[in-house]
Structures are given as C-alpha cells and as structure tokens.
C-alpha positions as CSV (number, residue, x, y, z in Angstrom):
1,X,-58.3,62.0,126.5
2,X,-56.0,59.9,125.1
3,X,-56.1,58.6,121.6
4,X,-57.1,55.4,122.2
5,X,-60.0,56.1,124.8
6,X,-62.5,56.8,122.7
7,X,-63.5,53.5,121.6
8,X,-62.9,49.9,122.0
9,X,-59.6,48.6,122.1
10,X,-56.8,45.9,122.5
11,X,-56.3,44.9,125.4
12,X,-52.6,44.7,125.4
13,X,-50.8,46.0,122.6
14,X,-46.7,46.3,120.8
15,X,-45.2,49.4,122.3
16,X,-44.9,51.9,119.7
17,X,-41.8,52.2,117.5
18,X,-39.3,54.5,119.5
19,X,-37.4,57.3,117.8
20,X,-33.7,57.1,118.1
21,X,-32.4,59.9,120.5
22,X,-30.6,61.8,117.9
23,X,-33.8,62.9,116.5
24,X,-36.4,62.4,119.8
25,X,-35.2,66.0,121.3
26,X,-36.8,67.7,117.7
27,X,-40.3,65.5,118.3
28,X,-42.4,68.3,120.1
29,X,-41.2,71.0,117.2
30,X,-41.9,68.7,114.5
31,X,-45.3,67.9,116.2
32,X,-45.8,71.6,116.3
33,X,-45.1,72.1,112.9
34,X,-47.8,69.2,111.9
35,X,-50.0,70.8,113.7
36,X,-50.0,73.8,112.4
37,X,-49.6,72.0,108.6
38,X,-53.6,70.3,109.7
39,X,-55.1,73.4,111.0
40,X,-54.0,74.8,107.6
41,X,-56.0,72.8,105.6
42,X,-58.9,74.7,106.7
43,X,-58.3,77.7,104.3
44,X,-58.2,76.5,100.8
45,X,-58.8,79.2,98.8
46,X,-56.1,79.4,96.2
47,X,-53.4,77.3,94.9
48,X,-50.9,77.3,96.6
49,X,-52.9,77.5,100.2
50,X,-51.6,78.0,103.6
51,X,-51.6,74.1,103.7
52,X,-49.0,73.9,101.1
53,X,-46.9,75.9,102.6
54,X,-47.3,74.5,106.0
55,X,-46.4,71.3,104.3
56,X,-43.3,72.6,102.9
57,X,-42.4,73.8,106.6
58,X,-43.8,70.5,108.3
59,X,-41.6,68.5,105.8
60,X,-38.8,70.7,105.8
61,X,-38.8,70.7,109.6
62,X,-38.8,66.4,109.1
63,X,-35.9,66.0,106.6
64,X,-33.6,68.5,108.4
65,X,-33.8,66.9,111.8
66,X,-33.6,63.5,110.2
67,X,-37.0,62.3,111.1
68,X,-38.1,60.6,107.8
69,X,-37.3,56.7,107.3
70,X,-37.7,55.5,104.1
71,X,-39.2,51.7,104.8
72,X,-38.8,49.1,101.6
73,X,-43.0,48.4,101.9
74,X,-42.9,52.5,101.0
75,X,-41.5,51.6,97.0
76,X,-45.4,50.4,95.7
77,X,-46.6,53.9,96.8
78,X,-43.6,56.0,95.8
79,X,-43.4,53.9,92.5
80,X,-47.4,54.2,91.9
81,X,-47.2,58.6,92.4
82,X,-44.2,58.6,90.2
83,X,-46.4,56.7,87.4
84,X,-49.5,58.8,88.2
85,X,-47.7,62.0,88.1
86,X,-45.6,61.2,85.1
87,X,-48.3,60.1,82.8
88,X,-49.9,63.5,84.0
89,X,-46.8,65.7,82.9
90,X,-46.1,63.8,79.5
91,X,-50.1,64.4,78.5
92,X,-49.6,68.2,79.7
93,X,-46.5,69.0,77.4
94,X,-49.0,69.3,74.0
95,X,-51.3,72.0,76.4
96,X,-48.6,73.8,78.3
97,X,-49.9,76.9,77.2
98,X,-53.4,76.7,78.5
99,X,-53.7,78.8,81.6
100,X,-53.3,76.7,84.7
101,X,-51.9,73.6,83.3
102,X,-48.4,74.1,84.4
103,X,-49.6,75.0,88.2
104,X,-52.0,72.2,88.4
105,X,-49.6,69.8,87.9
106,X,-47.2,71.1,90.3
107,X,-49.6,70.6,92.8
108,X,-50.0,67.2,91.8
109,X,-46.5,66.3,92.5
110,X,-46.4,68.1,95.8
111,X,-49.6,66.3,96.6
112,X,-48.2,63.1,96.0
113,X,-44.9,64.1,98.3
114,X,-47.3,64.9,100.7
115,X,-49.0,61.4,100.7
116,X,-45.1,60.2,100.8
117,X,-44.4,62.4,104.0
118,X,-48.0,61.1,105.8
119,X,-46.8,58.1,105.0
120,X,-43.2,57.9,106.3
121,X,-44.5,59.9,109.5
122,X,-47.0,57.6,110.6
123,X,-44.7,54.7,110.4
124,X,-42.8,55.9,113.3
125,X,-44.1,57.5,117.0
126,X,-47.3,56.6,115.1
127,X,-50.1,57.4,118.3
128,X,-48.3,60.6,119.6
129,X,-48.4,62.0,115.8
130,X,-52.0,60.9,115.1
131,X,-53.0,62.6,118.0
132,X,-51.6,65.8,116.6
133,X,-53.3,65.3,113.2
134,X,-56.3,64.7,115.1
135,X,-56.1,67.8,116.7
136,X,-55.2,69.6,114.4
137,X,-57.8,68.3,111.6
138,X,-60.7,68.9,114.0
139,X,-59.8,72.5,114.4
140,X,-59.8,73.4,111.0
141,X,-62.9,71.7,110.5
142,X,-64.4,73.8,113.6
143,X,-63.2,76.7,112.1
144,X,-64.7,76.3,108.6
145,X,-67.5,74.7,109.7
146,X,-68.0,78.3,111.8
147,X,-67.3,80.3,109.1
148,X,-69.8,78.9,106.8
149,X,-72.7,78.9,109.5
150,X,-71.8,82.5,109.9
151,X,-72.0,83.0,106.6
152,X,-75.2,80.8,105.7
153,X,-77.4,83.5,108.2
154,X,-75.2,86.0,107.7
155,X,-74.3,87.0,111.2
156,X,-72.0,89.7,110.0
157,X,-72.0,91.9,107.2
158,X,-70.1,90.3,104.1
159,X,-70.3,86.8,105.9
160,X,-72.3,85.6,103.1
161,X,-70.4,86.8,99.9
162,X,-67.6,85.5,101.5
163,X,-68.6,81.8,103.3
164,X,-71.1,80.5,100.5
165,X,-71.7,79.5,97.4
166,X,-74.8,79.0,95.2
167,X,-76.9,79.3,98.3
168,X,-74.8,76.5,100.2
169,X,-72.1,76.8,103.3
170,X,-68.4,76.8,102.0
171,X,-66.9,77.9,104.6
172,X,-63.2,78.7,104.2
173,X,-63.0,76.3,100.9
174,X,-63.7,77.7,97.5
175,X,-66.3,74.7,97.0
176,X,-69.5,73.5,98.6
177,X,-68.5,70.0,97.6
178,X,-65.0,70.3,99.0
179,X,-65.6,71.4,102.6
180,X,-68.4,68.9,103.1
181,X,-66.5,65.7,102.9
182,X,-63.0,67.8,104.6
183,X,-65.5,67.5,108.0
184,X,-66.1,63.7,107.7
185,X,-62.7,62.1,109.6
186,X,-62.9,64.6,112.4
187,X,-67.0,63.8,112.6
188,X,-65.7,60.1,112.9
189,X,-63.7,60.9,115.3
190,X,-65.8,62.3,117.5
191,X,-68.4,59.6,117.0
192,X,-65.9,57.2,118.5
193,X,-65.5,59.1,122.0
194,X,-69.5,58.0,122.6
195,X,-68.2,54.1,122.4
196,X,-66.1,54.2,125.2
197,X,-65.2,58.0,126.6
198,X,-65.8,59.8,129.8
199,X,-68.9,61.9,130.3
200,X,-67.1,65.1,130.0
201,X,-65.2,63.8,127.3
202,X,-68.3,63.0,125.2
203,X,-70.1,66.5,125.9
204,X,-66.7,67.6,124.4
205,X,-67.5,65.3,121.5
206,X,-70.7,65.9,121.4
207,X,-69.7,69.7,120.4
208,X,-68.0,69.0,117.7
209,X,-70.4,66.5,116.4
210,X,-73.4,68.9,116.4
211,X,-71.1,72.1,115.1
212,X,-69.9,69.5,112.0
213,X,-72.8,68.1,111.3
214,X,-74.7,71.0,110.8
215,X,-71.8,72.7,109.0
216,X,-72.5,69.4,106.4
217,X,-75.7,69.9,106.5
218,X,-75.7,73.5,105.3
219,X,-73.3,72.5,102.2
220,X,-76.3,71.1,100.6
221,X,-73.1,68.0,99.2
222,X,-75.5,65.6,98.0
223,X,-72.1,63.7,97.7
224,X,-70.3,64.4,101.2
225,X,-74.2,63.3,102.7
226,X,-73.1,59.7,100.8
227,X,-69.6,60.0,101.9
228,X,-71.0,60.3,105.7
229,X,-73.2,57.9,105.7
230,X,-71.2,55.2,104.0
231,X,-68.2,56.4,106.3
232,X,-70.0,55.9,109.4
233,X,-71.7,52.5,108.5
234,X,-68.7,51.3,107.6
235,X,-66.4,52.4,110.6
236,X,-69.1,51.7,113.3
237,X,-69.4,47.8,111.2
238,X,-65.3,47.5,112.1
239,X,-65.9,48.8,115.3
240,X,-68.4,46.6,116.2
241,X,-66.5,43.2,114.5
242,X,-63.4,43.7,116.5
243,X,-64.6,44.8,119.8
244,X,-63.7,42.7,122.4
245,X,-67.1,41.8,124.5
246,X,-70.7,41.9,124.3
247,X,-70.6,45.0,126.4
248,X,-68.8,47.0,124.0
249,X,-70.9,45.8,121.3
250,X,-74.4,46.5,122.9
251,X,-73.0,50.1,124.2
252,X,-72.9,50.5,120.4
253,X,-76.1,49.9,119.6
254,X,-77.5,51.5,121.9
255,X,-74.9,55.2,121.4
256,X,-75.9,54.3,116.9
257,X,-79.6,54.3,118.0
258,X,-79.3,57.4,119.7
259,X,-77.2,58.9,117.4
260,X,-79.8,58.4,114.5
261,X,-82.9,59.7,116.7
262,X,-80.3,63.0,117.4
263,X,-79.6,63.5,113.9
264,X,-83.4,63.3,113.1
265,X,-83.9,66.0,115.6
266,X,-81.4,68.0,113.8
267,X,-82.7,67.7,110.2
268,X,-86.1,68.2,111.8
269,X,-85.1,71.6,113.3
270,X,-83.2,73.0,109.9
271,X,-86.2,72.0,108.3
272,X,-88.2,74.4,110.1
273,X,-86.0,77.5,108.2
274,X,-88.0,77.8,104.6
275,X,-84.6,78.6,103.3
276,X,-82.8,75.6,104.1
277,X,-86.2,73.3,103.5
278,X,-86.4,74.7,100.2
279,X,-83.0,74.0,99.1
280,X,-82.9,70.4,100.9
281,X,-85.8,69.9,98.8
282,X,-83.6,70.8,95.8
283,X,-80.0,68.9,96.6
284,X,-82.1,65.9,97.5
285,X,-83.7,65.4,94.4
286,X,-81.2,63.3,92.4
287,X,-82.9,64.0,89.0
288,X,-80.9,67.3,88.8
289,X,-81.0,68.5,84.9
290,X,-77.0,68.8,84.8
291,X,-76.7,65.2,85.7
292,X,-79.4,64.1,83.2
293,X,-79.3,63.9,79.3
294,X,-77.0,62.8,76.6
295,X,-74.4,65.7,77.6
296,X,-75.3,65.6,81.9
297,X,-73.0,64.4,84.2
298,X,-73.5,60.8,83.8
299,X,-74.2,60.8,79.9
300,X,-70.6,62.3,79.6
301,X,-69.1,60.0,81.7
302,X,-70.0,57.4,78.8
303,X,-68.5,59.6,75.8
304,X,-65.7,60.5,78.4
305,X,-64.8,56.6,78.7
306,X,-65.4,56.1,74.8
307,X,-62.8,59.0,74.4
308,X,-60.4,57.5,77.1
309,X,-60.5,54.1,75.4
310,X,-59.5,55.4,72.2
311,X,-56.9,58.0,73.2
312,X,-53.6,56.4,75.2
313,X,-52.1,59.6,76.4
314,X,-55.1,61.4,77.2
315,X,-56.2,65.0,76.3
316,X,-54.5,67.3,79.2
317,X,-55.0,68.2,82.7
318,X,-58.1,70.6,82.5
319,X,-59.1,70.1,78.9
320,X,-62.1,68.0,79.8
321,X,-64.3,71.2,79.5
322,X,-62.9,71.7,75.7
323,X,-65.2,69.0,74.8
324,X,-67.8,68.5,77.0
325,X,-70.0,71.1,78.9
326,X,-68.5,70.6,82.2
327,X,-65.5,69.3,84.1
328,X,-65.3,65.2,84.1
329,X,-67.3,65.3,87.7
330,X,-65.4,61.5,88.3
331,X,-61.9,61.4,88.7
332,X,-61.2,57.8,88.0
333,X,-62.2,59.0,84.2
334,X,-60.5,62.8,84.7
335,X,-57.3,60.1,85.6
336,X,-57.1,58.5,82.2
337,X,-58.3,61.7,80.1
338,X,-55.7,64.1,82.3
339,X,-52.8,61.5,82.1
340,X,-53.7,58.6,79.8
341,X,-53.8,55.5,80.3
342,X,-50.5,55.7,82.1
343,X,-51.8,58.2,84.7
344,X,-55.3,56.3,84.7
345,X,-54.4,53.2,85.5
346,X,-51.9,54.2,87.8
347,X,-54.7,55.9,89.9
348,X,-56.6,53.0,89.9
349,X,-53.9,51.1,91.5
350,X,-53.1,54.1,94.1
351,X,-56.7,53.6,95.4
352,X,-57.1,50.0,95.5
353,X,-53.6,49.5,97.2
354,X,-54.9,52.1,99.6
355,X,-58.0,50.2,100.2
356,X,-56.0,47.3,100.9
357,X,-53.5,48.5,103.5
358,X,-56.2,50.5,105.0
359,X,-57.9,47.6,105.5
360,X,-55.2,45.5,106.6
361,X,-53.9,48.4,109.3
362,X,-57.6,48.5,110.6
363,X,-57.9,44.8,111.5
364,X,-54.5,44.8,113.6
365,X,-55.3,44.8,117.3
366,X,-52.8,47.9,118.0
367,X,-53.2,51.3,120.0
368,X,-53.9,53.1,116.8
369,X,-56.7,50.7,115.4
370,X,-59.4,53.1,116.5
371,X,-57.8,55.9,114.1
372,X,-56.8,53.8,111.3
373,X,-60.5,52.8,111.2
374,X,-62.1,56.2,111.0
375,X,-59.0,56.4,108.7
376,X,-60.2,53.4,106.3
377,X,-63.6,54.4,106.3
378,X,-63.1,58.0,105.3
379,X,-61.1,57.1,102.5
380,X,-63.3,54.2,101.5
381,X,-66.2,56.9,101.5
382,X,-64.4,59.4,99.8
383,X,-62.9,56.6,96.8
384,X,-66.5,55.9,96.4
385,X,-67.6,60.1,96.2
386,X,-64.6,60.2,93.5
387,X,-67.1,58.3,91.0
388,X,-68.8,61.3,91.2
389,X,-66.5,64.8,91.5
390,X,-63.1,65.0,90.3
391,X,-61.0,64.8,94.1
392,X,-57.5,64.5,92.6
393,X,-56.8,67.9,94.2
394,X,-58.6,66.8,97.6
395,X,-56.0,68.0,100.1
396,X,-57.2,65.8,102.7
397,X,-57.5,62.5,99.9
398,X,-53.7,62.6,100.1
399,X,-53.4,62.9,104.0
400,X,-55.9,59.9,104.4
401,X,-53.9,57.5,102.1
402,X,-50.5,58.5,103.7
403,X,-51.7,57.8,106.7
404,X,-53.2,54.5,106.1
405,X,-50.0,53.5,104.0
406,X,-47.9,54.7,107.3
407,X,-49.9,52.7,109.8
408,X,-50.1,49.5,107.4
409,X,-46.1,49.9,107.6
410,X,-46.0,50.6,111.4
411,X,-48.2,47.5,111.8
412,X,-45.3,45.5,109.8
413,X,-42.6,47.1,111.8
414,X,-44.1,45.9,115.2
415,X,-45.1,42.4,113.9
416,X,-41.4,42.2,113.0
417,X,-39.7,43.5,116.3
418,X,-42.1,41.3,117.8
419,X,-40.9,37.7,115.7
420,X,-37.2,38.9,116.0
C-alpha cells in the first residue's frame, strides 16, 4: 500500500522534489539506514540508545553521500536549538559536577541535530522517505508494544522484571510514560488505512491497531490516554475538513463510530482481568496524592514558576529535585529552570513555530498530507502531554517536529517550482 492510500487525498498533486543523480544511486542505502535509525527507537534503555547511534549512522550515511540541503526557511529552527541548547550549557557550567549533567546535555545537542537532520530529509524525496519512517516507526512500536504484553502476563520467565514498571507495560523503554505516547503516530497511522484502504490492507491495519492499543492500554499513561485521544480527534477533524466529497466524509463517520464501539469492546474485555481493573481504577483517578498538595505535582509547578521568574539563568539541568520532591513533571517550566530564561523561552518558541508549520504543511493538498496530519496531531498531542511530564528527552518529540519542519519546507519548495 502506498503512502497515500490510506486516506483521502488530492486529487492531483506537485511531483515530488527529485534528487540530483549524483546522489539518487545512494537513496535505497540511505533509506536503509533510516530505517534501521526508526526501528531503533524501540529500545531506549540507556543513554546513549541504539537510536543514537543509528542516528549517527543514518546521518553519517546523509552527509557523506551529499544528501542533506540546507534550505534558507531551515535558519528559525537551527537558530531556535542553538538558543535552546546554549542557554542549557551556560546554566550547567555552575553544576558540572553533579552526576549526569554533562551526558544530559550532550544528548540535548544531538537531539536537536537530529530534529535538523528530520528536517533537512523530509524536504527532499519527501513520500519515498516517510514511507520508510513509517515503516520503520510502526515496527518498533510492534515490538515494544510485544515486549510489554509479554511482560504484563508474564508469558516467559523474567518477562515481568524486565518489561514493566510499577505494575504497568514498559516495554523496551525505561518508562511507563515514555512508551505510551512512542505508540501514538504509528496508531494514527493505522487509523488512516480504515478511511480509504483495501480490505486486506485494513485487516493489516487493523493488527497493528488492536496490538497498540492494547500495548497503551496496559501502560496505565494517564497522560499518553490524553495524548491519544486529543491526537485522534484532532487528526480525524483535518481529515474530515479537507476531504474532498461527501463520500469520504460519511465513510468517516461511519469507520470513527465503529472505531469507538471496538475500543469499548476492548476496555470491556481488560476489564474483565481483576489485575488490570484494579489498576485502571487507580491511573484513572486524577486525585492521585503526588499530584495533590502544596508540594504535589501541580502545587510545585507554582513555586517552580515563582522560582523561574526570579532566577534568569536557571538552576541546572537535573537540579529540579534539589529543591522540590520530584522532577518538574512539565517541561515548558523544566525549560526555563534547566536553561533559564534563555533556554525557556527558546523552547517556547521551538514548539509554537512547530505548531505553526505543522499546521501549515497539513492544510497543503500534497501526496504527503495524510502523514503530515497524523504528523501535526501527534505533536500537537504530545506539546499538550509536555504540561504535564518533562519530554525534552522524548526521542520521538524531535523526529515529529523535524519532520513537520521538513514537509512545511518541501511544501514551499513545490509552491515555488510551481510559480517559476
């Protein structure tokens, strides 16, 4: 199935920007390489994680064959990381010696190169390498999706130490909370495929779908259940504004209002496990005794803002926890008191830009709307999560902006090839 099958599209569209032919015969190893970079993000266990280092490789591979093109529209990103990683390195110098400092950081700059090379890759063969990403994300995402549900009824001995948390699926991420909202794009994704796909491809779909969403389920993410369901809204409301007849509009309906009586079925079904009805119970009660009081997660937020108002070059990456009970749990606050106010605001700026080009790629009648959609709404669900958990170290935050930034430039590329 191609890329653009699973869901309503243009009807004719720009062809895609061509790669010269001194770099075209290197496309199927670079693609290779990407691949392998996405189905890397599955394990996340330690810093650095097999997805930074098939980063290095996937953007090694890039710059050597000459396959990355710096585009002018790319200097607000590039000049937003810089400011956001630089405010984060001038706060760190007074705590260098706290343990972790110096590594954290590190992986902030790489993380922000990586944004850069999503960015740069998308603007270029755009559908061809989305369809690889694709691929490539929904793997990993079967495979830790697996891995927890192995773990959460331990079907094997040591399944359990080593796949959950607390009680809750983690799969192949060291966090609950993490590898919830890493299933959301690929869930998206295959949501899609119901709007317009073949039968076959749809049972395909349908696989994935079920596998996911129970692998979400079972991470008990009060957060990444918000994330979905703001996510989805969201995509299937840009779906159905820029479909293209009432046809494709009323098959949407109908595939959202079976959808919802499925996913009833589902919670229905875990339900019937005392186990997971107990702990549902539990996650979905928001009046959770860490979040509540003058010191819970939301009364620290306020002293954590007090503190950031008063202090312009913050406290330190990781030093929140010096002060307060717990980790800043919202990382547009963990932005200011990690890097000051010039790493603060600069993160600010990184997400609303985002938003913006995200927005702007997913309203262009192109071949690679239906991705930059689930795109835009996966980011927009996950900016919104970010009020609530620190997600600065989010692998997949930095693949979602790059890519939005690298379709909103594609987008400009065609519109001007087209006026030329």
């Amino acid at each position: 199935m191609s890329l653009t099958s699973a869901l309503p599209g243009p009807a004719a569209a720009a062809p895609p920007r061509r790669l010269s032919h001194g770099t075209e015969r290197f496309e199927g190893f670079r693609q290779k390489l990407l691949f392998l970079m996405m189905v890397g993000g599955a394990f996340v266990f330690a810093e650095p994680s097999p997805y930074e280092i098939g980063a290095a490789l996937a953007i090694g591979a890039f710059c050597i064959t000459g396959a990355l093109t710096l585009q002018r529209v790319h200097m607000p990103l590039i000049f937003t990381l810089v400011a956001y990683c630089l405010g984060l390195t001038i706060a760190a110098i007074p705590v260098l010696g706290s343990l972790k400092v110096v590594p954290w950081v590190a992986v902030s700059w790489y993380l922000a190169i990586t944004m850069v090379f999503f960015a740069m890759i998308a603007a270029e063969n755009a559908e061809a390498r989305l369809a690889i990403i694709v691929k490539g994300w929904t793997l990993a995402a079967l495979i830790a999706t697996l891995a927890g549900i192995a773990g959460y009824f331990r079907l094997f001995p040591g399944a359990f130490d080593l796949f959950t948390l607390y009680g809750r699926a983690k799969g192949t991420f060291n966090d609950p909370n993490v590898f919830g909202p890493f299933l959301i794009f690929p869930m998206l994704m295959a949501i899609q495929v119901f709007f317009r796909g073949s039968g076959r491809a749809m049972v395909k779909a349908g696989a994935v779908l079920g596998v996911t969403m129970l692998g979400l389920l079972l991470s008990f993410s009060r957060g990444a259940w918000i994330h979905f369901g703001l996510s989805a809204v969201l995509m299937i409301a840009l779906l159905f504004l820029v479909a293209r007849s009432r046809h494709e509009r009323a098959r949407i309906i109908i595939v959202c209002a079976a959808g919802l009586v499925l996913l009833a079925g589902l919670i229905v079904v875990a339900l019937s496990f005392d186990k997971v009805a107990e702990l549902m119970r539990e996650r979905a009660n928001f009046n959770q005794s860490y979040d509540n009081g003058p010191m819970g997660r939301f009364g620290r937020h306020v002293y954590g803002w007090q503190m950031a108002l008063d202090l312009p070059n913050g406290i330190g990456p990781l030093q929140f926890s010096r002060f307060f009970p717990e980790d800043a749990h919202n990382v547009y606050l963990n932005s200011f008191m990690s890097g000051g106010w010039t790493a603060g605001i600069a993160y600010h700026v990184l997400v609303g830009l985002t938003l913006v080009v995200g927005l702007a790629a997913s309203l262009r009648f192109r071949p690679t709307q239906p991705v930059a959609i689930a795109l835009f709404a996966s980011f927009s669900g996950l900016a919104f999560e970010g009020k609530i958990i620190d997600t600065e170290h989010w692998r997949h935050f930095w693949v979602l902006g790059g890519l939005l930034w690298g379709l909103c430039v594609a987008e400009r590329v065609a519109v001007r090839r087209e006026t030329n």
